[in-house]
C-alpha positions in Angstrom: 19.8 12.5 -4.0 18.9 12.6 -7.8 20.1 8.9 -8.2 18.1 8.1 -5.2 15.0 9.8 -6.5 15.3 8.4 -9.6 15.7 5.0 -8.8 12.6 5.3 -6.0 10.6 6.1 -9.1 11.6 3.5 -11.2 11.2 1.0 -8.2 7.7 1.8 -7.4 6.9 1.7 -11.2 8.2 -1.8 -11.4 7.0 -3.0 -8.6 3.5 -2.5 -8.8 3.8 -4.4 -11.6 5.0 -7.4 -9.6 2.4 -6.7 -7.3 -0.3 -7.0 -9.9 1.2 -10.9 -10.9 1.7 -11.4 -7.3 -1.9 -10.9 -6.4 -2.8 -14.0 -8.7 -0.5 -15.5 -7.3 -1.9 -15.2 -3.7 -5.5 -15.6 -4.5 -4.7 -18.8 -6.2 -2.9 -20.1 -3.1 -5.4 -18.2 -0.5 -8.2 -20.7 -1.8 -6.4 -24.0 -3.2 -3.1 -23.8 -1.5 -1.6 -24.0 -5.0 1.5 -22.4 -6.2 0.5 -21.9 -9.9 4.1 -22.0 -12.2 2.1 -21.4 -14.6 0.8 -17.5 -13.7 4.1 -15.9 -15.1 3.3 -17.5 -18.5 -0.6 -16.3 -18.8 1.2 -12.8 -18.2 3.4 -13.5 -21.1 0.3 -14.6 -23.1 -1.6 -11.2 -22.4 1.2 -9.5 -23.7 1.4 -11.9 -27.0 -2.1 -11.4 -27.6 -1.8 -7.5 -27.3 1.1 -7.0 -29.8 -0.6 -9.3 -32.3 -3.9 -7.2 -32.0 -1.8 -4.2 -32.2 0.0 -5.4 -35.3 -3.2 -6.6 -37.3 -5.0 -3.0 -36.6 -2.1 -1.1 -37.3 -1.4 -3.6 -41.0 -5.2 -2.5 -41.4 -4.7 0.9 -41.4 -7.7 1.3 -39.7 -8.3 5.4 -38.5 -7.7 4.9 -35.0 -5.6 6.7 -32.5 -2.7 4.9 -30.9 -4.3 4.7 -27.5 -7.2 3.4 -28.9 -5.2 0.6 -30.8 -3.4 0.2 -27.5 -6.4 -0.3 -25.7 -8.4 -2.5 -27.8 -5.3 -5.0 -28.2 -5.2 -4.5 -23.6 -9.2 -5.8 -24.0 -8.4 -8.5 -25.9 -4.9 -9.7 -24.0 -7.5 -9.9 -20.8 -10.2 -11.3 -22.4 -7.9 -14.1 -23.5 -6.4 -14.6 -20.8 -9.1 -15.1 -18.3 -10.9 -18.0 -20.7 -7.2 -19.7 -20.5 -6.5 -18.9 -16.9 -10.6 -21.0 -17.1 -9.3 -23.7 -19.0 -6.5 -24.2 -16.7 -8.2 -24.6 -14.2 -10.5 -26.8 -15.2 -8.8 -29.0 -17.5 -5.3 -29.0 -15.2 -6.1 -28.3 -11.7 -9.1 -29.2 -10.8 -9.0 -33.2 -11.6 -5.9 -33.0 -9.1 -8.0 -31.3 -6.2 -7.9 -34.0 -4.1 -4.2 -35.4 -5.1 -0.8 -34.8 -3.0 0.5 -31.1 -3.3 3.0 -32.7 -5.2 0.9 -33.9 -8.5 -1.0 -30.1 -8.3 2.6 -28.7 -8.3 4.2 -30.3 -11.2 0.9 -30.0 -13.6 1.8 -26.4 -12.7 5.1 -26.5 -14.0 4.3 -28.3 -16.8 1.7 -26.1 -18.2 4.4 -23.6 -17.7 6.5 -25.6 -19.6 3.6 -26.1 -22.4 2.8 -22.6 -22.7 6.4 -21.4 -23.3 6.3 -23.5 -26.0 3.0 -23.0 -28.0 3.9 -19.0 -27.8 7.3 -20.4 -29.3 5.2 -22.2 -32.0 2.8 -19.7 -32.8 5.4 -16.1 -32.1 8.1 -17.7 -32.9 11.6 -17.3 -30.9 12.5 -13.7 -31.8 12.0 -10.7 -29.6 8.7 -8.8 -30.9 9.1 -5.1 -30.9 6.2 -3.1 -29.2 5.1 -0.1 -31.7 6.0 3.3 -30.9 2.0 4.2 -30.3 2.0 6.3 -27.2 3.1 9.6 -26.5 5.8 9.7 -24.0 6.1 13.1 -21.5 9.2 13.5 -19.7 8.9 15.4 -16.2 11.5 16.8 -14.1 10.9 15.5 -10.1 13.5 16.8 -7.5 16.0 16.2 -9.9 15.1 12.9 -11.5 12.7 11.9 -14.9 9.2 10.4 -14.7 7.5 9.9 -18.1 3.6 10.0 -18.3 3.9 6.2 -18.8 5.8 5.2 -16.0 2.8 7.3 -13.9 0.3 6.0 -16.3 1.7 2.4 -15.4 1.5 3.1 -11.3 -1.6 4.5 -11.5 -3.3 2.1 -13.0 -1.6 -0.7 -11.0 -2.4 0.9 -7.6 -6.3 1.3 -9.0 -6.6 -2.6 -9.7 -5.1 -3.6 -6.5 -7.5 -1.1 -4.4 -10.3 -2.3 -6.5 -9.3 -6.0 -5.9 -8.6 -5.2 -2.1 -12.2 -4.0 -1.7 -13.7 -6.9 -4.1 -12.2 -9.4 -1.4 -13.2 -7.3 1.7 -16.5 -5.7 1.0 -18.7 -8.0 -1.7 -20.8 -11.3 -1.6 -18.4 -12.8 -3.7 -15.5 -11.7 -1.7 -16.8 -13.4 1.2 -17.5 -16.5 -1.3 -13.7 -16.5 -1.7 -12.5 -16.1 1.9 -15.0 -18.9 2.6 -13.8 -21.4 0.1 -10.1 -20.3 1.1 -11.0 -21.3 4.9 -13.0 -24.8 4.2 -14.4 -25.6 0.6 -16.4 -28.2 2.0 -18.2 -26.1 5.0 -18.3 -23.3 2.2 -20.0 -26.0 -0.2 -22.5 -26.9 3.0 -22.9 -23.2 3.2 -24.6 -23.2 -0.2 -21.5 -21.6 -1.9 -20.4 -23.2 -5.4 -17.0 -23.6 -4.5 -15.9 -24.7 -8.3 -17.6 -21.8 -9.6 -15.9 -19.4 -6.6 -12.3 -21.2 -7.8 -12.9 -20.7 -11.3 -13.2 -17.2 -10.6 -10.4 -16.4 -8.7 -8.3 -18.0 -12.1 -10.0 -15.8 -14.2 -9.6 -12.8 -12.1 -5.9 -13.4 -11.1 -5.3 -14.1 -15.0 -6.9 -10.8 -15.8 -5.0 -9.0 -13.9 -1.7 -11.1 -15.0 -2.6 -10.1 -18.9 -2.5 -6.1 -17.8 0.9 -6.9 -16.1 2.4 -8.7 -19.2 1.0 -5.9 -21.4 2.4 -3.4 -19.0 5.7 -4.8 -19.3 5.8 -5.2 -22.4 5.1 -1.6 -23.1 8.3 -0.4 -20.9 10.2 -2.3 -21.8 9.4 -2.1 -25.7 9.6 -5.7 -26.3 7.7 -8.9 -25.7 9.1 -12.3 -25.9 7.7 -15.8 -25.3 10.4 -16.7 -22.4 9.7 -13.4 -20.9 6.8 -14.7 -18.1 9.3 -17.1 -16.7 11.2 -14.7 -15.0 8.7 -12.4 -14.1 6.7 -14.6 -12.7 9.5 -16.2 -10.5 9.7 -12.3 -9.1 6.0 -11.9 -8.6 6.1 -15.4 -6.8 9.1 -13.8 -4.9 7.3 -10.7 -3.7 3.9 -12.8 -2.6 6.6 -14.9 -0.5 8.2 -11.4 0.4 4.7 -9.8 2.0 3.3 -13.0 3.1 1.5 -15.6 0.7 -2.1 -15.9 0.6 -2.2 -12.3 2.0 -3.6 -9.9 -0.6 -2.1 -6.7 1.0 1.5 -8.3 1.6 1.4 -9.6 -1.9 1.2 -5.8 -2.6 3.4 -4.6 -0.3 5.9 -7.3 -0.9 5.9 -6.5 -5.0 6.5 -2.5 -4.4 9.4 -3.6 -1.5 10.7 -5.7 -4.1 11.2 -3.5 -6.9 12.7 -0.5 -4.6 15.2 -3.4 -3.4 16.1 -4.3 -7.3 16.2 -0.2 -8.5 18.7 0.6 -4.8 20.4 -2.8 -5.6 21.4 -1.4 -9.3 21.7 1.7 -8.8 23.8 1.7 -5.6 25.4 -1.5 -4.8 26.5 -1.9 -8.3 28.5 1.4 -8.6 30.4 0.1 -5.0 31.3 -3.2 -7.0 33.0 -1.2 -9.7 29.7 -2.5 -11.9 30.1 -6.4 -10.8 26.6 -6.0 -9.5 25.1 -3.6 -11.7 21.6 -3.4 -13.4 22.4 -6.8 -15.3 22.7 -8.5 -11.8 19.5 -6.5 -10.6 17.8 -10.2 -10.6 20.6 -11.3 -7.6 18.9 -8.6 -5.4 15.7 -10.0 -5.5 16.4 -14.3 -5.5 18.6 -12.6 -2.5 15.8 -11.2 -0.5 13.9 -14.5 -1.3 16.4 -16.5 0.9 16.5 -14.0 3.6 12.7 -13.9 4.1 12.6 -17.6 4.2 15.3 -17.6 6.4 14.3 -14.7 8.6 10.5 -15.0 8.5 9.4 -18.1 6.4 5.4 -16.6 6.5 6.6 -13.3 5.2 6.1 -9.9 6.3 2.5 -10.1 6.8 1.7 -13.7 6.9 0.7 -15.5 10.0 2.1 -18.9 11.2 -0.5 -21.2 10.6 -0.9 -25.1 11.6 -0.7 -27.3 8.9 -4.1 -29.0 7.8 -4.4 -32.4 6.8 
């Protein structure tokens, strides 16, 4: 029961961090229809931009707590981020509106690609250490460990996917977006600026993609300029998982996911003799991937829709 509790906490803690990239994920494609490769790497950005803040204020010395220093290099990882997920949208995307899916989806990987390799250029190839700034608080929970962070961390994430839920459902430029999503052209007849409502959703999605990298970055005490590769192959993996284009499956599908990585690890490896263990959590989840779109190719809360021309 302890290893079960433990690795419940640990899987709700990681996956609401998927969920957080997985949400840019599905706003992008809920109004262009666009996979974009290239979230994963604004993530890793964010979390670039953070440690370098958090480096010069700390070479500084200037008299500020670590939460504060933490905080201010968190405002400037999103404030990056959402003028490049802007310029990526304008400068990359949006002159391929009108091409095949095809063009759109390569562009994607290849900012991806030309991302990685600016953060390679400027951060170089090592692994960058995140300081030890915050105070960690261990707590006992029927038998397992939570630290203050790893609530911190949930808390947070659960807080900017309610307040994105409700910024869909219940404002004008909510409605803008769900418009846009269903036809930009009646939207544009409408009156709506449908390049304006598109740019937005970049931004917002790329916000909420610098808090993620920063977040992981932070548990996992280092940062690393191949790091948004994989994580954003997960995040695209839980949006697939609850249903893409659907901002509560994208949710729900990044909190399944990481419970199916911690069980996977903590379970399935120990029945392997440690052939599947935490090293091979990354199986559990490309696994699930292939069943969905096997099983249930709209995911668990997508609908089957006909395909427009």
């Amino acid at each position: 029961m302890d290893i079960l509790t433990q690795q419940l906490i640990n899987g709700l803690v990681l996956g609401s961090v998927y969920a957080l990239v997985a949400l840019g994920y599905t706003m992008v494609y809920g109004v262009l229809e666009l996979i974009n490769f290239a979230h994963g790497e604004v993530a890793m950005v964010g979390a670039m931009i953070c440690l370098a803040v958090i480096g010069g204020l700390v070479e500084s010395g200037v008299g500020l707590n670590g939460i504060s220093i933490v905080l201010l290099g968190l405002a400037a990882a999103v404030l990056v981020c959402m003028v490049l997920g802007f310029v990526i949208e304008r400068i990359a995307y949006r002159p391929l509106r009108r091409a095949p899916r095809l063009a759109a989806l390569i562009t994607a990987i290849g900012v991806s690609i030309v991302l990685q390799n600016v953060a390679m250029l400027i951060w170089g190839k090592q692994y960058i250490s995140f300081p030890p700034l915050l105070p960690v608080v261990r707590y006992e929970l029927g038998g397992a460990v939570v630290t203050n962070f790893q609530i911190f961390i949930f808390l947070l994430s659960c807080a900017l996917m309610a307040g994105l839920f409700l910024l869909v459902k219940k404002t004008h430029l909510g409605r803008a977006m769900r418009a846009t999503a269903q036809a930009q052209d009646v939207a544009g007849l409408m009156g709506i600026n449908v390049n304006t409502i598109i740019s937005i959703t970049f931004v917002i999605a790329a916000a909420l993609a610098a808090v993620a990298g920063v977040m992981v970055s932070a548990y996992y005490g280092l940062a690393h300029y191949y790091m948004g590769f994989l994580l954003g192959l997960k995040a695209f993996t839980a949006a697939v998982l609850g249903g893409i284009g659907n901002i509560a499956g994208a949710m729900l599908g990044g909190l399944l996911l990481g419970v199916i990585e911690s069980l996977g690890a903590g379970y399935i490896g120990p029945l392997t003799g440690g052939f599947l263990g935490s090293n091979y959590q990354d199986v559990f989840a490309f696994f699930v991937l292939i069943l969905v779109l096997i099983a249930r190719p709209s995911g668990l809360l997508g609908e089957r829709v006909v395909e427009r021309a």
